[in-house]
C-alpha positions as a Markdown table, in Angstrom:
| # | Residue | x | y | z |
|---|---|---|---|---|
| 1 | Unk | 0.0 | 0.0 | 0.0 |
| 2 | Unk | 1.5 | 3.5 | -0.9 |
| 3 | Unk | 2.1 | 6.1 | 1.8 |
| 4 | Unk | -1.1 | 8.0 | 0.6 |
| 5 | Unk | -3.5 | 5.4 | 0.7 |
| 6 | Unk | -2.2 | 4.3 | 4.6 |
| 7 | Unk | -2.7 | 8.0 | 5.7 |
| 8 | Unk | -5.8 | 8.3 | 4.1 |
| 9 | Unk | -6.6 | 4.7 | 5.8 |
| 10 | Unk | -5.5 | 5.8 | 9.3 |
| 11 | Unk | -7.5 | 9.5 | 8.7 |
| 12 | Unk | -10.4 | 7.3 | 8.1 |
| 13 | Unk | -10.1 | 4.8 | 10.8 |
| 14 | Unk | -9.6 | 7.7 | 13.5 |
| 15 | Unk | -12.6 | 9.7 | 12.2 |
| 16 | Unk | -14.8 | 6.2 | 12.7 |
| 17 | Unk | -13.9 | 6.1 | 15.6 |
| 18 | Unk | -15.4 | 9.1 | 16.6 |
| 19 | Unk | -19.3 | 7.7 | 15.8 |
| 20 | Unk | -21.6 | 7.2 | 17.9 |
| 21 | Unk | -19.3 | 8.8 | 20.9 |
| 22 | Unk | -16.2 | 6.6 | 20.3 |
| 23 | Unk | -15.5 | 5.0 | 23.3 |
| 24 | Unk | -17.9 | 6.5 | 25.7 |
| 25 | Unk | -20.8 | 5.6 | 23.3 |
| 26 | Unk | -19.1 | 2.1 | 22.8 |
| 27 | Unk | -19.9 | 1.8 | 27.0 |
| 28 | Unk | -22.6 | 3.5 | 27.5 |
| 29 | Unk | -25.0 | 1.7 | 24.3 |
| 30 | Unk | -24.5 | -1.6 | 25.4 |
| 31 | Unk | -26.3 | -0.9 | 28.8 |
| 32 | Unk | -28.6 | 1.2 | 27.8 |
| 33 | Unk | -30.0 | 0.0 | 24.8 |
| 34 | Unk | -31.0 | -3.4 | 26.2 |
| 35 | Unk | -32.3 | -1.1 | 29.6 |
| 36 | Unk | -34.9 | 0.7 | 27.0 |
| 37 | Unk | -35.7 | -2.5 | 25.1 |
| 38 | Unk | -37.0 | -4.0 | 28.6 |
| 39 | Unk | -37.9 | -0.5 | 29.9 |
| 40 | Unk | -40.5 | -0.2 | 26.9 |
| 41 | Unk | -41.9 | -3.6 | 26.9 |
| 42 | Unk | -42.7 | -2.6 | 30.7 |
| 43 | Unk | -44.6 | 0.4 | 29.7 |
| 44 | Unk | -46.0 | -0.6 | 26.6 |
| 45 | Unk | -48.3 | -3.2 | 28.8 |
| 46 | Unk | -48.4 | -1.1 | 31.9 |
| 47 | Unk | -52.1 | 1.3 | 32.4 |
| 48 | Unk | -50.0 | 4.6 | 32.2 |
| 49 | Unk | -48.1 | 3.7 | 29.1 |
| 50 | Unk | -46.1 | 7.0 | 30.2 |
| 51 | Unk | -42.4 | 7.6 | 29.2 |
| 52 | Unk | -42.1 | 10.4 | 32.1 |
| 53 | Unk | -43.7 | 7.8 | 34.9 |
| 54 | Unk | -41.5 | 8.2 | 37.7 |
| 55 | Unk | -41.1 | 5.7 | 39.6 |
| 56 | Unk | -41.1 | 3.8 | 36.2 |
| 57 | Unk | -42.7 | 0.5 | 36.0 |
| 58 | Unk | -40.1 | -2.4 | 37.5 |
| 59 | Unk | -40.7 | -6.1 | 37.0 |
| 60 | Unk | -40.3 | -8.7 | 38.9 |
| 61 | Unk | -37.6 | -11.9 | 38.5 |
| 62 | Unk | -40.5 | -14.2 | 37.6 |
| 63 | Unk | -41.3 | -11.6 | 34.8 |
| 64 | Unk | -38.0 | -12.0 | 33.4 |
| 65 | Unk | -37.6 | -15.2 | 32.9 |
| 66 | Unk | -39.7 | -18.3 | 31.3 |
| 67 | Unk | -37.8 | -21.2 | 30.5 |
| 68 | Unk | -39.9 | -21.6 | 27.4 |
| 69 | Unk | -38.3 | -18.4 | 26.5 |
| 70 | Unk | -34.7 | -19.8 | 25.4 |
| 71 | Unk | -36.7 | -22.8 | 23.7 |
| 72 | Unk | -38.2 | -20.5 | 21.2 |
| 73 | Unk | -35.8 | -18.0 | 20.3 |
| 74 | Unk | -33.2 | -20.4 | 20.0 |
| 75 | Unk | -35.3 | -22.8 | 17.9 |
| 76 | Unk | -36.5 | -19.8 | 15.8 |
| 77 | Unk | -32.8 | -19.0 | 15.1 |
| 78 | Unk | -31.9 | -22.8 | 14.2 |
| 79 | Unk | -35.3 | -22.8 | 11.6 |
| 80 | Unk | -34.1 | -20.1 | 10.2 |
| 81 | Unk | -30.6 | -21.0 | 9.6 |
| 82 | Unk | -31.7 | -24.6 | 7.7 |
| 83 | Unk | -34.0 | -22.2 | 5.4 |
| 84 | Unk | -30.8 | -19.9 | 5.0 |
| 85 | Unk | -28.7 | -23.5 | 3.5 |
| 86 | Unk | -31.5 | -24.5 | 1.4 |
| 87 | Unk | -31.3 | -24.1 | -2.4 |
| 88 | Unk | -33.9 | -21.3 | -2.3 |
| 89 | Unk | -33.5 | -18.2 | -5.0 |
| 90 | Unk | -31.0 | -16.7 | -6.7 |
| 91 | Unk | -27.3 | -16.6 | -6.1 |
| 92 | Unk | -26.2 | -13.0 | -6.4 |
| 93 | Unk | -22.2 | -12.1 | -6.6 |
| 94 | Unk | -20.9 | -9.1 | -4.6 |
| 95 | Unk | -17.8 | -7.6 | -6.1 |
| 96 | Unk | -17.6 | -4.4 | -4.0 |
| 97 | Unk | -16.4 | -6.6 | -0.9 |
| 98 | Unk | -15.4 | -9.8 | 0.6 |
| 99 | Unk | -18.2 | -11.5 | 0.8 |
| 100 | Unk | -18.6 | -13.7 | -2.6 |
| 101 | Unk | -22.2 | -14.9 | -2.8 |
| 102 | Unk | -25.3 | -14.6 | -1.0 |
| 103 | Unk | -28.7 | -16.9 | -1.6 |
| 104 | Unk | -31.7 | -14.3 | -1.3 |
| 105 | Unk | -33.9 | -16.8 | 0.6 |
| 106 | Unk | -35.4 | -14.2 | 3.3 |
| 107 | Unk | -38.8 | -13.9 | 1.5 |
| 108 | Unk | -39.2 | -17.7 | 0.9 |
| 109 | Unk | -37.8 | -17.6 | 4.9 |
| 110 | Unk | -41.0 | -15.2 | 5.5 |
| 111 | Unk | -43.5 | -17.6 | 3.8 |
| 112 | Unk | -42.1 | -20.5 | 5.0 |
| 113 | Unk | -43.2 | -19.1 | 8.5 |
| 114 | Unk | -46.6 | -18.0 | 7.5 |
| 115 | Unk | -47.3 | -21.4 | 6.7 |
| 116 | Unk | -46.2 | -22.5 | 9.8 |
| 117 | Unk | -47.9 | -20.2 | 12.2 |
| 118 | Unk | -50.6 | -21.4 | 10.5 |
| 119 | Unk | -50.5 | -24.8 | 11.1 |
| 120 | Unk | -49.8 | -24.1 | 14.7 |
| 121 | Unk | -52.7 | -21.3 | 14.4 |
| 122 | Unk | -55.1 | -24.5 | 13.1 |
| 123 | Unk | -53.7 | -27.3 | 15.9 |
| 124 | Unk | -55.1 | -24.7 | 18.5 |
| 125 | Unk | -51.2 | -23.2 | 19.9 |
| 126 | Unk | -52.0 | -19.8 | 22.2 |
| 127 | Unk | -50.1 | -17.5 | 19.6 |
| 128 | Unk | -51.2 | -14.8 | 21.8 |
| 129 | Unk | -49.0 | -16.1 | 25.0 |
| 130 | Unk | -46.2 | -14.2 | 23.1 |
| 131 | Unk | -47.7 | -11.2 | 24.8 |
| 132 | Unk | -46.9 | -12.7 | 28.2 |
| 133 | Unk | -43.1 | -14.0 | 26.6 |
| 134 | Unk | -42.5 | -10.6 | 25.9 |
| 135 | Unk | -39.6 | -10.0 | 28.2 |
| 136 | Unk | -38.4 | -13.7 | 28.6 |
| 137 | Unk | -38.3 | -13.4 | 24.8 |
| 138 | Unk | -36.1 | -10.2 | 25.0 |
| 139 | Unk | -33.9 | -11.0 | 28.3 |
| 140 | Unk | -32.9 | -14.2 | 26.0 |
| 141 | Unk | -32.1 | -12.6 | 22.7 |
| 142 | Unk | -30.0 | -9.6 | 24.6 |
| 143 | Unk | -27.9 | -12.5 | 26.5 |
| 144 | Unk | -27.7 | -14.2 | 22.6 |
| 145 | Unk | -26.6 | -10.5 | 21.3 |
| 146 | Unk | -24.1 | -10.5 | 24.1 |
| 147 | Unk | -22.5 | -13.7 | 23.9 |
| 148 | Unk | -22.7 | -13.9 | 19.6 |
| 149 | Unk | -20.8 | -10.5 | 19.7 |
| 150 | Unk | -18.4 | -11.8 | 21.8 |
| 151 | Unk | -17.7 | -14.2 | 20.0 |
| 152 | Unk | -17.2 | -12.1 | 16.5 |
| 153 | Unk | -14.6 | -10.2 | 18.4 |
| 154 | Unk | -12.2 | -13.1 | 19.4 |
| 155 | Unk | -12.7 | -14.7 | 16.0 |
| 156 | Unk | -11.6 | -11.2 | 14.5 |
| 157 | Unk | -8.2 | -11.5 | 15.7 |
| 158 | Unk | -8.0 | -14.8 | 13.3 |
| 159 | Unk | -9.4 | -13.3 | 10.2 |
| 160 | Unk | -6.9 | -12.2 | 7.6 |
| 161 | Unk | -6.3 | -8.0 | 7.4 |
| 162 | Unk | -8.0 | -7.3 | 4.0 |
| 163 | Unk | -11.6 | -9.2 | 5.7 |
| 164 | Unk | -11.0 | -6.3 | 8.7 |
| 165 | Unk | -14.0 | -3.2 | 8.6 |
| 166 | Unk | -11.7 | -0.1 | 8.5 |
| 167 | Unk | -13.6 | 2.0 | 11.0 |
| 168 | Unk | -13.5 | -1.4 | 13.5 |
| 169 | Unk | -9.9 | -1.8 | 13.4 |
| 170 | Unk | -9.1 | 1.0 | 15.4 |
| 171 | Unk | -7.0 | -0.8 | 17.9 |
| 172 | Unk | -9.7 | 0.4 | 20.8 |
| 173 | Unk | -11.0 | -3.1 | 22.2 |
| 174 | Unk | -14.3 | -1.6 | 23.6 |
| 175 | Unk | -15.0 | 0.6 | 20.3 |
| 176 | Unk | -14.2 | -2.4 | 18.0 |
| 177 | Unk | -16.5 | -5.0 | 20.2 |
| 178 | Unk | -19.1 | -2.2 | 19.8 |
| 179 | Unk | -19.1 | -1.2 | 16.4 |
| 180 | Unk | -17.2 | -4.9 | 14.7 |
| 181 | Unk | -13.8 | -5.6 | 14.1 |
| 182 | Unk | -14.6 | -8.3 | 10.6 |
| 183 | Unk | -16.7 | -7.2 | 7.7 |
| 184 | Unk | -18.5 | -10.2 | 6.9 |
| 185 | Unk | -17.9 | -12.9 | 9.3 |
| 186 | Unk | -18.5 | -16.6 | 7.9 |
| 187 | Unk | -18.9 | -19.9 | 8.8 |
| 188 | Unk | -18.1 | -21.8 | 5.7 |
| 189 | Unk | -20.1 | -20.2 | 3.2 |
| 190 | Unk | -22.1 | -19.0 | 5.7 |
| 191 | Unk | -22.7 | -15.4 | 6.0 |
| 192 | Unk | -23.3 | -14.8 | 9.8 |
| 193 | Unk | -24.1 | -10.8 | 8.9 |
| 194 | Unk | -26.4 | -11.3 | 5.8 |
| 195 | Unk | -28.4 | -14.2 | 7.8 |
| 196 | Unk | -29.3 | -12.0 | 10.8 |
| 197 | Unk | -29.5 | -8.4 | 8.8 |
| 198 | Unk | -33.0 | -9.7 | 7.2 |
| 199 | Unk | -34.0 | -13.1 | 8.7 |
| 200 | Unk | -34.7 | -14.1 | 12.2 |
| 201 | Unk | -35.1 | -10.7 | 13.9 |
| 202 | Unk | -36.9 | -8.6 | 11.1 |
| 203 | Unk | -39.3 | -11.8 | 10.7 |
| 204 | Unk | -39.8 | -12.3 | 14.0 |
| 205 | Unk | -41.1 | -8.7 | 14.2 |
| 206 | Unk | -44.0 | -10.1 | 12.2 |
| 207 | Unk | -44.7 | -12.9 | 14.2 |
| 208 | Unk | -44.6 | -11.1 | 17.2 |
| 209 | Unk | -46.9 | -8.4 | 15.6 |
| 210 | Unk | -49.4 | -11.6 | 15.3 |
| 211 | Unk | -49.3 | -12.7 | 18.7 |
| 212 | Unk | -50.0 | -9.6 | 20.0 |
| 213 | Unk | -53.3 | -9.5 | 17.2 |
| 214 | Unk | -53.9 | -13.1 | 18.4 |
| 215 | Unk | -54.1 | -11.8 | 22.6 |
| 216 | Unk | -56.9 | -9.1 | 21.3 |
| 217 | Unk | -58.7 | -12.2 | 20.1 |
| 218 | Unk | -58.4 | -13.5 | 23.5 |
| 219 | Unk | -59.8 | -10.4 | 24.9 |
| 220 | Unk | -62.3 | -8.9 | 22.9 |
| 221 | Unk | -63.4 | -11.8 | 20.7 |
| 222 | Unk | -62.1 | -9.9 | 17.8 |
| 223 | Unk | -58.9 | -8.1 | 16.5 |
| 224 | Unk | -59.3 | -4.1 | 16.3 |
| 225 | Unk | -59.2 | -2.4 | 13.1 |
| 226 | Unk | -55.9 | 0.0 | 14.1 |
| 227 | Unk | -54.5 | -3.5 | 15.6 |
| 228 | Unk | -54.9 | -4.9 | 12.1 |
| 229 | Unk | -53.6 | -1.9 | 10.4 |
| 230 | Unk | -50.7 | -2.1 | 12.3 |
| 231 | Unk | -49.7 | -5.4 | 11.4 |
| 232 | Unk | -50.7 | -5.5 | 8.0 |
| 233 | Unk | -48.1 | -2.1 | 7.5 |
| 234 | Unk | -45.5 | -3.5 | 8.9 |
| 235 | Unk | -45.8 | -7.1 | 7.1 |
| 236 | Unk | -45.8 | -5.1 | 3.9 |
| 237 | Unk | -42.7 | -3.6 | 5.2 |
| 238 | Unk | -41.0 | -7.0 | 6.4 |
| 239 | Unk | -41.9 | -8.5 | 3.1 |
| 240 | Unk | -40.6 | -5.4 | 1.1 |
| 241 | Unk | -37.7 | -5.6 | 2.3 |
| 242 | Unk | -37.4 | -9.7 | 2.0 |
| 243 | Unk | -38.5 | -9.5 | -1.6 |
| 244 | Unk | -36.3 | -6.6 | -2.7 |
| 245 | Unk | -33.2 | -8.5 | -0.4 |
| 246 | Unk | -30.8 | -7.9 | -3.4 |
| 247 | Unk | -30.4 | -4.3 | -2.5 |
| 248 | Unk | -29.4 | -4.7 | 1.4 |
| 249 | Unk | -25.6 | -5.5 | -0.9 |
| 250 | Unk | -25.0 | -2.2 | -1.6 |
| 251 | Unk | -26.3 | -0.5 | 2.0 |
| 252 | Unk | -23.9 | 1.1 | 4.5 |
| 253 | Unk | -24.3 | -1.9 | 7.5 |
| 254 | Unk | -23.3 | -4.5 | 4.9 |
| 255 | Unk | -20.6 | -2.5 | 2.7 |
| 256 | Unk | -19.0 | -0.4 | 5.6 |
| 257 | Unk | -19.8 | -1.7 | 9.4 |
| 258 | Unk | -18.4 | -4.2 | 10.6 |
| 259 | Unk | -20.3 | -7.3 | 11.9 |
| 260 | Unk | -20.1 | -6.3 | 16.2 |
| 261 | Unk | -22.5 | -5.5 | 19.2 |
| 262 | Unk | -24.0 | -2.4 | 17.7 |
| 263 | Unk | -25.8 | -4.3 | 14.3 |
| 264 | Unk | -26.4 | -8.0 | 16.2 |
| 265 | Unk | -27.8 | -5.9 | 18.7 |
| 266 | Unk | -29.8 | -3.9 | 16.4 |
| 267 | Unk | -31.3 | -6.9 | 14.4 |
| 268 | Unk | -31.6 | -9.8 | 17.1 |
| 269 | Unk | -33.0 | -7.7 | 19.6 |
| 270 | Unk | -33.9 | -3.6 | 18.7 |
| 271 | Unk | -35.8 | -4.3 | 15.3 |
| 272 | Unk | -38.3 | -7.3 | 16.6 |
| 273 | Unk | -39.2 | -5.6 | 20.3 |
| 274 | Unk | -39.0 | -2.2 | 19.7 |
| 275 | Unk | -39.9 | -1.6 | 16.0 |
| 276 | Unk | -43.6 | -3.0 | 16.6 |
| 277 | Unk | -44.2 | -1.3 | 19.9 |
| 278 | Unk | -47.4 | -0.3 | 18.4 |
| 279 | Unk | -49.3 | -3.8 | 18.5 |
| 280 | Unk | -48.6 | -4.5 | 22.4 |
| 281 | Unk | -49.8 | -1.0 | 23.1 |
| 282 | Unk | -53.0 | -1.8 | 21.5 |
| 283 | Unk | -53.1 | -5.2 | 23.7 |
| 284 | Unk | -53.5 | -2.7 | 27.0 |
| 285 | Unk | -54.8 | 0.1 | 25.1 |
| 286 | Unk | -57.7 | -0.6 | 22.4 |
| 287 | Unk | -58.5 | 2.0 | 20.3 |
| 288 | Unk | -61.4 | 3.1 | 18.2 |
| 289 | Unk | -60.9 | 4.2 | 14.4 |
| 290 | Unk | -63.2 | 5.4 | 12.3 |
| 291 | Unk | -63.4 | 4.5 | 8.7 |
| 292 | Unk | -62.4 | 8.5 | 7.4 |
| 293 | Unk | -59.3 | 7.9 | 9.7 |
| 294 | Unk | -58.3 | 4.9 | 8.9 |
| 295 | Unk | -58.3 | 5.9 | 5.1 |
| 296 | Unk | -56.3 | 8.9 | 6.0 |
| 297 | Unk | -53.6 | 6.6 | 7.8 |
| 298 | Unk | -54.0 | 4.0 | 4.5 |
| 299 | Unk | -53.3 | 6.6 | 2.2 |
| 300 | Unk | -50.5 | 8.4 | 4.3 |
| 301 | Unk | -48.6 | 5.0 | 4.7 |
| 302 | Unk | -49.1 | 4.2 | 1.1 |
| 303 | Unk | -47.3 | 7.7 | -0.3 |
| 304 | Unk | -44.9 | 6.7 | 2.7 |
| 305 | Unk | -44.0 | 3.1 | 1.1 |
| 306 | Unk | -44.6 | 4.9 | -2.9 |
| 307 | Unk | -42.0 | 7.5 | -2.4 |
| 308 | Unk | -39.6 | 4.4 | -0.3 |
| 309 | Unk | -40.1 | 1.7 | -3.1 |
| 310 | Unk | -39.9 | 3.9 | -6.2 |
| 311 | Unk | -37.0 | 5.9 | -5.3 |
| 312 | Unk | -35.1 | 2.8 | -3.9 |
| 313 | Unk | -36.0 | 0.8 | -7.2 |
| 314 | Unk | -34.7 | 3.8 | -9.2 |
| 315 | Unk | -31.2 | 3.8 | -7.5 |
| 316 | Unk | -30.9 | -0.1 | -7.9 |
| 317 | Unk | -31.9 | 0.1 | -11.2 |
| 318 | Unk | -29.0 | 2.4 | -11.9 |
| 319 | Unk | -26.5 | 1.0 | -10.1 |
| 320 | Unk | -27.0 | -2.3 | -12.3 |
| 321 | Unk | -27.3 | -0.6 | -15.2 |
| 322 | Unk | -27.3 | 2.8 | -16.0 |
| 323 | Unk | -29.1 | 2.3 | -19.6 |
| 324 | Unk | -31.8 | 0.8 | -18.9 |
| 325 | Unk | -34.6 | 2.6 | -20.4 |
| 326 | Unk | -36.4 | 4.0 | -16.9 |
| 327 | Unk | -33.0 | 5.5 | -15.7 |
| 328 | Unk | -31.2 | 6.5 | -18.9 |
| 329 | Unk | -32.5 | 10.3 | -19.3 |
| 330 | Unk | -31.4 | 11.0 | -15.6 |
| 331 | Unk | -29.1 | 13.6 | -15.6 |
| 332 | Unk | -26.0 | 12.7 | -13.7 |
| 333 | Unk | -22.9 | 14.1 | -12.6 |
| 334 | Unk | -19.5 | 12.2 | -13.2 |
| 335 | Unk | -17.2 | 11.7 | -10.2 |
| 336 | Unk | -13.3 | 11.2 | -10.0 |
| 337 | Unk | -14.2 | 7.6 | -9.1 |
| 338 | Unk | -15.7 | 6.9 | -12.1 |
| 339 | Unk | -19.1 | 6.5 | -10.9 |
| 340 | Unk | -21.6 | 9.1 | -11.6 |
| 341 | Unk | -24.4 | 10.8 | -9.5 |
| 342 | Unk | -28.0 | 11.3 | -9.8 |
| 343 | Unk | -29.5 | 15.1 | -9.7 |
| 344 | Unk | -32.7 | 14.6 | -11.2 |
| 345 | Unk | -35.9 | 11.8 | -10.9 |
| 346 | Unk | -36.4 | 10.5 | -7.0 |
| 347 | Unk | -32.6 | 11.6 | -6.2 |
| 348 | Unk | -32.5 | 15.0 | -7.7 |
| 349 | Unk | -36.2 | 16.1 | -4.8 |
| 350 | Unk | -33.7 | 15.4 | -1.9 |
| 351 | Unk | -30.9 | 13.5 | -1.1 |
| 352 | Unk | -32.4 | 11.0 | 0.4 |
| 353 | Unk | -36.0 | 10.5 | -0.8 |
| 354 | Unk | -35.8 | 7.0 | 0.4 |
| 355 | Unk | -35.4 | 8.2 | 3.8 |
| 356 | Unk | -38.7 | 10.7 | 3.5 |
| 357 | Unk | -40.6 | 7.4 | 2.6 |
| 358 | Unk | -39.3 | 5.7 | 5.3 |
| 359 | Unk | -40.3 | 8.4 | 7.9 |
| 360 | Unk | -44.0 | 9.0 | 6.2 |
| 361 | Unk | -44.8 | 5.1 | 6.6 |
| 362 | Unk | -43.6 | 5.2 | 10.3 |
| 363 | Unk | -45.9 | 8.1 | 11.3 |
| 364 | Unk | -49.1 | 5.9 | 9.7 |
| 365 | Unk | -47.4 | 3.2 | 12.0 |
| 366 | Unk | -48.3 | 5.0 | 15.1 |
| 367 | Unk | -51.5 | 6.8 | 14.3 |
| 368 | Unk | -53.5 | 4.0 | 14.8 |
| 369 | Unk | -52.7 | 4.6 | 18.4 |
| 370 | Unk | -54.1 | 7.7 | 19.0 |
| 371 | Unk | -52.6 | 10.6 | 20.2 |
| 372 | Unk | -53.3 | 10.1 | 24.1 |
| 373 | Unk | -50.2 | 8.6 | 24.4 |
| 374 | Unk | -46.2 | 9.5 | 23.5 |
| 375 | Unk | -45.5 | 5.7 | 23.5 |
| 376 | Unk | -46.5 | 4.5 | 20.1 |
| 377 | Unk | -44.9 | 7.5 | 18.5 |
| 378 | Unk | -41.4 | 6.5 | 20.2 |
| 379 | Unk | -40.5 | 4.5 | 17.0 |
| 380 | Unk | -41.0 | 7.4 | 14.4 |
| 381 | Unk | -39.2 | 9.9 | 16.7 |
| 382 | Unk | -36.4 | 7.5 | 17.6 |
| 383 | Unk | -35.9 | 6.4 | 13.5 |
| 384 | Unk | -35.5 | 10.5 | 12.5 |
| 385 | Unk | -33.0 | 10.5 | 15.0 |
| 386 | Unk | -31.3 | 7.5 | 13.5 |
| 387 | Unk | -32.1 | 8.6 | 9.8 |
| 388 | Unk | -30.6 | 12.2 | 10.3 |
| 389 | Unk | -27.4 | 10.4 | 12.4 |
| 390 | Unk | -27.1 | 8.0 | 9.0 |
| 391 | Unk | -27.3 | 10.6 | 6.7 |
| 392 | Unk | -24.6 | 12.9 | 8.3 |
| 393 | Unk | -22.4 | 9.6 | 8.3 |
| 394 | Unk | -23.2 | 9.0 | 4.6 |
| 395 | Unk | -22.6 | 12.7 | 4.0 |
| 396 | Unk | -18.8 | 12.2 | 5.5 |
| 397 | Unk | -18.1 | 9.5 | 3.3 |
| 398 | Unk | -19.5 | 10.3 | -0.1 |
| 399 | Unk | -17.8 | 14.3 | 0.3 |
| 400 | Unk | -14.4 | 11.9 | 1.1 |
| 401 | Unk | -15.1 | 9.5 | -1.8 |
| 402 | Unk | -16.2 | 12.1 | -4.3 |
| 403 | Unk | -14.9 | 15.4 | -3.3 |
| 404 | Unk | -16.0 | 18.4 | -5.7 |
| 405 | Unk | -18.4 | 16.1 | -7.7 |
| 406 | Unk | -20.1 | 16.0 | -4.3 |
| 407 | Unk | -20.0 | 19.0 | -3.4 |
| 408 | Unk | -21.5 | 20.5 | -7.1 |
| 409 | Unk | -24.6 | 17.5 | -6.1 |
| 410 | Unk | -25.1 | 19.0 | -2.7 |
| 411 | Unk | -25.9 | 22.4 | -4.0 |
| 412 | Unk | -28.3 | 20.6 | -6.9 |
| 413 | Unk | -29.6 | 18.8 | -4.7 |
| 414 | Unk | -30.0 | 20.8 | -1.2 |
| 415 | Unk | -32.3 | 19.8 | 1.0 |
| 416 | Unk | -31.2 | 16.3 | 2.8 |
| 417 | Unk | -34.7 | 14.3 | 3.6 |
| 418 | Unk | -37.2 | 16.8 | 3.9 |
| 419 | Unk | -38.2 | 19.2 | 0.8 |
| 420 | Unk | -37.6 | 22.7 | 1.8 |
| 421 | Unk | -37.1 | 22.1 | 5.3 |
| 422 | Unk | -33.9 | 19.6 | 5.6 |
């Protein structure tokens, strides 16, 4: 490597090492991340449901812990993992990293359990006792996050230099657990990253989702229309994502992080008990919608997932190939890199338009809930915070990659997610 390209390496490792609070933020987010997982299970099926209750709801030991609770999760992981192996899909190559194929099975994953919890739906199981599993279920699968990410890091120190994520090689032992010292781990040919970026946690959001509709069944004889809303919006997100699985390739956790406690974290125990906070408020909390307002939330979550699809399709559609007939009247601007940049269609509104989709469909998320309550609404204000924090972390690396081609885009394209306002 030439003396330019290690500077450039080291000025790149040291300014990664400075997200998300460097090495105070590598302490502090592994305690209280998993504290505010539990803490808003507690509240979400608590009377108040308030995030300012003081003393704040505690639970007991006995809460914490059913031994059917390690059964499941761990038997959901190991289901998973023999759909993951099986011949399912396409193979797709990756050429902008190490990894060197992936099978796309996540949507046949996703089906594969529909049909399942069906069968156990039809033999008579108590789907809704996932509502009482709740934390058993999360106590488990933050002990998993633990122990798997400790395991990543002492397997790091065996993986060749080149299979190393440059901003979790800093030499910082509690900043490299946090953020992940190897790229793309593997077992064989068996991607330990991909599997759990878009398989068991993002699908266990759904089947959690459906326990939680299956306890109002228990209840009130019937599931609520803004329980139903709920969980129909987020399985079309869940399967979006699963059928579209091609394009997690080119995303920043896959292409840039490396594989540590913040991303197993994220999808084994965040995305399935936070992201759906919604449904288990509506176990304690019924609420009434009328049909004008549920067509507003429809509508509002369907622009959300227009403007999130189209403008996602367009920038795959690019990337693979730039003449295609819906993308090749774009107007682009060349980089030194060799790539080129889009200014006009989805990508020349805002910078992110995907981002503006995503943030429209998790408002209709949490207006079901009504608006007596901050609770439901913790997952919209909590993903701006994490959207904004990604897109200042994209804007650092793109104005390093492309420099004054960047730099012309930004002032093209000005605002960052939201027209005329960011």
């Amino acid at each position: 490597m030439r003396p330019n390209s290690q500077a450039l390496k080291h000025k790149l490792s040291h300014d990664s090492e400075r997200e998300f609070g460097g090495t105070l933020g590598a302490v502090c987010i592994p305690v209280f991340l998993p504290l505010t997982v539990l803490f808003l299970i507690c509240l979400s099926r608590s009377p108040e449901a308030s995030l300012f209750q003081w003393p704040p709801p505690l639970p007991s030991t006995d809460q914490l812990w059913d031994p059917l609770a390690p059964v499941l999760l761990l038997g959901w992981f190991a289901l998973h993992a023999v759909i993951y192996l099986m011949p399912l899909g396409k193979v797709r190559h990756a050429t902008t990293f190490s990894v060197v194929c992936f099978p796309p099975s996540g949507f046949h994953g996703l089906c594969i359990s529909g049909v399942f919890l069906m069968l156990l739906l039809g033999l008579g199981a108590p789907l809704g006792y996932l509502f009482e599993l709740l934390l058993p279920l999360a106590v488990c699968a933050i002990a998993v996050s633990f122990l798997f990410s400790i395991y990543l890091y002492i397997r790091s120190f065996w993986a060749p230099s080149y299979e190393l994520a440059l901003g979790g090689n800093t030499g910082n032992p509690l900043y490299d657990f946090f953020i992940g010292r190897e790229l793309n781990p593997r077992i064989g040919d068996f991607d330990l990253k991909y599997f759990c970026e878009l398989r068991p946690g993002l699908i266990g959001w759904v089947v959690i989702n459906l326990g939680m509709l299956m306890k109002e069944v228990e209840l009130r004889g019937s599931p609520s229309l803004a329980m139903i809303l709920v969980n129909s919006f987020q399985l079309l997100y869940v399967a979006d994502a699963l059928w579209n699985e091609e394009a997690v390739l080119t995303t920043m956790d896959i292409v840039h992080d490396g594989f540590g406690f913040m991303l197993v974290f994220g999808d084994l125990a965040w995305v399935p008990f936070t992201y759906g906070l919604q449904a288990a408020f509506l176990v304690v909390h019924p609420q009434t919608l009328s049909s004008l307002k549920a067509a507003v939330i429809i509508a509002l979550n369907g622009i959300g997932y227009y403007i999130f699809r189209q403008s996602n399709s367009q920038k795959n559609q690019f990337r693979r190939d730039p003449t295609h007939p819906s993308v090749a009247r774009l107007e682009t601007i060349a980089t030194a890199t060799g790539k080129r940049l889009l200014v006009s269609g989805w990508w020349g509104l805002v910078r992110h338009p995907n981002y503006l989709g995503d943030l429209l469909m998790a408002l209709a998320w949490s207006l079901p809930c009504g608006f007596s309550h901050l609770l439901p609404y913790f997952y919209v204000i909590y993903f701006t915070v994490l959207l904004i924090h990604r897109e200042a972390r994209d804007e650092r690396q793109c104005r390093a990659k492309y420099g004054l081609a960047w730099d012309t885009y930004c002032r093209r394209v000005p605002y960052r997610i939201f027209p005329y306002i960011y």
